[in-house]
VOGU-3710 file (C-alpha; in Angstrom, 3 decimals, decimal comma):
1> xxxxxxxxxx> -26,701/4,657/33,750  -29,617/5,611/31,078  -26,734/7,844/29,110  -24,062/5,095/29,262  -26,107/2,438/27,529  -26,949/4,686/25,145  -23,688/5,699/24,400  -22,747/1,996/24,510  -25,291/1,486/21,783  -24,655/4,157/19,741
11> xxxxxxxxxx> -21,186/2,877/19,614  -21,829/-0,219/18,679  -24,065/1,239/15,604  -21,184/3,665/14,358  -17,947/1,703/15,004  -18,948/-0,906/12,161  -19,941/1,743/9,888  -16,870/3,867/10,167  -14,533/0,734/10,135  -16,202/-0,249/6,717
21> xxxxxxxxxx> -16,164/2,789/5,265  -12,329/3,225/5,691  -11,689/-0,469/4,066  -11,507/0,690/0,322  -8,843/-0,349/-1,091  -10,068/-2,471/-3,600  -11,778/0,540/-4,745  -8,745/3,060/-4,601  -6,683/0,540/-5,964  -5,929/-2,206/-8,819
31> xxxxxxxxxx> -5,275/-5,156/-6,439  -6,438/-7,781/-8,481  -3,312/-6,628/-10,861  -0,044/-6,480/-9,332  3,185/-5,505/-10,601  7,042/-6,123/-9,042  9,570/-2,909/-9,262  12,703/-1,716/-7,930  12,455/0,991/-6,097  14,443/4,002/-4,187
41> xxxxxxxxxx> 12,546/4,733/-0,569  12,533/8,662/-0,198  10,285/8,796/2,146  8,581/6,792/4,527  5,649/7,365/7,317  4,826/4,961/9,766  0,943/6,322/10,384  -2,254/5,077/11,221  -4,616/4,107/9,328  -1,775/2,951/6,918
51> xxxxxxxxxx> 1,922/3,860/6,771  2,973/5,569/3,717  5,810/5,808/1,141  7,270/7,736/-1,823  9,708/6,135/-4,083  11,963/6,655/-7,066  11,806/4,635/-10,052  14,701/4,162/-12,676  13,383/3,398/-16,316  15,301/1,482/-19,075
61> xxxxxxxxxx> 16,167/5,115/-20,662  17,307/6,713/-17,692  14,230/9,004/-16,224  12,975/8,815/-12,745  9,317/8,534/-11,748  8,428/9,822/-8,356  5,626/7,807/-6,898  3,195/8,060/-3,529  1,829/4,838/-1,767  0,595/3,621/1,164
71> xxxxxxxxxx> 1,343/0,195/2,486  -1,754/-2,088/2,332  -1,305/-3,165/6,079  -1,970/-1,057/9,195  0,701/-0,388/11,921  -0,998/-2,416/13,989  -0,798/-5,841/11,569  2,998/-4,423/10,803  3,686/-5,098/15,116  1,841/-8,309/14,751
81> xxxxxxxxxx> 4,130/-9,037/12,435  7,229/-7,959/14,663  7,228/-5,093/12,814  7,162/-2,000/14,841  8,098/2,201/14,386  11,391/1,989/14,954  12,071/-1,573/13,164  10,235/-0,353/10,260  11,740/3,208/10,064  15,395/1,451/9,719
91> xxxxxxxxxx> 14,597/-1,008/7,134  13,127/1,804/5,427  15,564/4,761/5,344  15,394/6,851/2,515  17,655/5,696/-0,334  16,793/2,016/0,497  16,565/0,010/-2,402  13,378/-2,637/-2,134  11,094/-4,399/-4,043  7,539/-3,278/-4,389
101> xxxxxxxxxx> 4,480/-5,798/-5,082  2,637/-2,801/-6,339  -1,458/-2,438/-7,254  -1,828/1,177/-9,443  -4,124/3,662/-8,368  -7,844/3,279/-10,477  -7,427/6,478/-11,892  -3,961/6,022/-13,093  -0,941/7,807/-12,155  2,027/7,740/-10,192
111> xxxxxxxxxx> 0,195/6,323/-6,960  -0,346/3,006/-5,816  -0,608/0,573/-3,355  2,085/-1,808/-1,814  1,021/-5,669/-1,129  4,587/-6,517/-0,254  8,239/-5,294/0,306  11,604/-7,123/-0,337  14,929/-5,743/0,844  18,249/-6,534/-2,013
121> xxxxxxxxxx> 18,163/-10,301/-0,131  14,379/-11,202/-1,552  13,642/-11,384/2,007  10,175/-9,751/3,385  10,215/-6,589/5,018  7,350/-4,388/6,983  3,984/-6,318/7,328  2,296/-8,767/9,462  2,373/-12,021/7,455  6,255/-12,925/5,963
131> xxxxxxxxxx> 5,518/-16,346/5,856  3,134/-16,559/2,687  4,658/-16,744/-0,403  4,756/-13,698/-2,796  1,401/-12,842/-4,293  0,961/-13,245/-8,320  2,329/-10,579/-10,053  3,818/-9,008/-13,202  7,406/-7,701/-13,452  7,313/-4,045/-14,554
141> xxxxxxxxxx> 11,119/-3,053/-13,847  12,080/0,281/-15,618  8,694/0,629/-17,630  6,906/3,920/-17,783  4,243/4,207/-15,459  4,544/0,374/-14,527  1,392/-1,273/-15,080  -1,836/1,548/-15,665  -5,419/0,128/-14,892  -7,210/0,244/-18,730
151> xxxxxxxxxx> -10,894/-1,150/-19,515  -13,220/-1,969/-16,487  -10,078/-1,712/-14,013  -9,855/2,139/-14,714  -12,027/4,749/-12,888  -12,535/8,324/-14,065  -12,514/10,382/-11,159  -15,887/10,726/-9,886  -17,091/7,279/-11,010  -18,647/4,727/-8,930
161> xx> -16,414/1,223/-9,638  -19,684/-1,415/-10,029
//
């Protein structure tokens, strides 16, 4: 009985800590700037702790940018949401065209995170809350590198964001 509590305890001590130190997207990530594209789906993984995605991009001149996100919402939100494995998987085949509510990686670069999914229709796809509106964002169709994090918003790899 003497073991158990203290394994209850010691539980109770580390869950928190583990659970906050996963929660870092606002670190990872420019959140507080989003940016709308149209994208190609080439991949997607429906994974704990968050699904994940790669994408094409078609730019006003004609190149593609390959990009590699992960969805800002856990599976288990998504099946809140009604939006289970296999539900997800479909409305996500590769070669699906969507629009991304994107946040840029702080170090720049072809990675990012996604705060919301459209399908062609405008209508929400893959998350736990469809019902609030689209979140403020800049339209960044077919420019390079969409929107980059510059001044305070960028991190140099190995920097600590204040």
């Amino acid at each position: 009985m003497r073991i158990q509590r203290r394994l209850a305890a010691l539980l109770l001590i580390l869950v928190p800590a583990v659970v906050a130190a996963h929660h870092g997207s606002n670190i990872s990530y420019d959140t507080e700037n989003l940016w709308t594209t149209w994208a190609t789906v080439t991949t997607f993984n429906y994974r704990n702790p968050h699904p994940t995605m790669t994408f094409d991009r078609i730019l006003k001149d004609g190149t593609v940018e390959h990009w590699v996100s992960e969805l800002g919402t856990s599976p288990a939100s998504a099946v809140r949401g009604g939006w289970g494995r296999l539900r997800s998987e479909q409305a996500l085949k590769p070669g699906t065209r969507v629009k991304l509510y994107i946040g840029t990686g702080r170090a720049g670069g072809m990675t990012g995170i996604i705060d919301r999914i459209e399908n062609e229709k405008g209508e929400y796809i893959v998350g736990p809350d469809g019902n609030r509106p689209a979140p403020k964002s800049v339209d960044r169709d077919g420019v390079a590198l969409g929107m980059q994090p510059s001044g305070p918003d960028k991190l140099v790899p190995g920097q600590a964001k204040d």
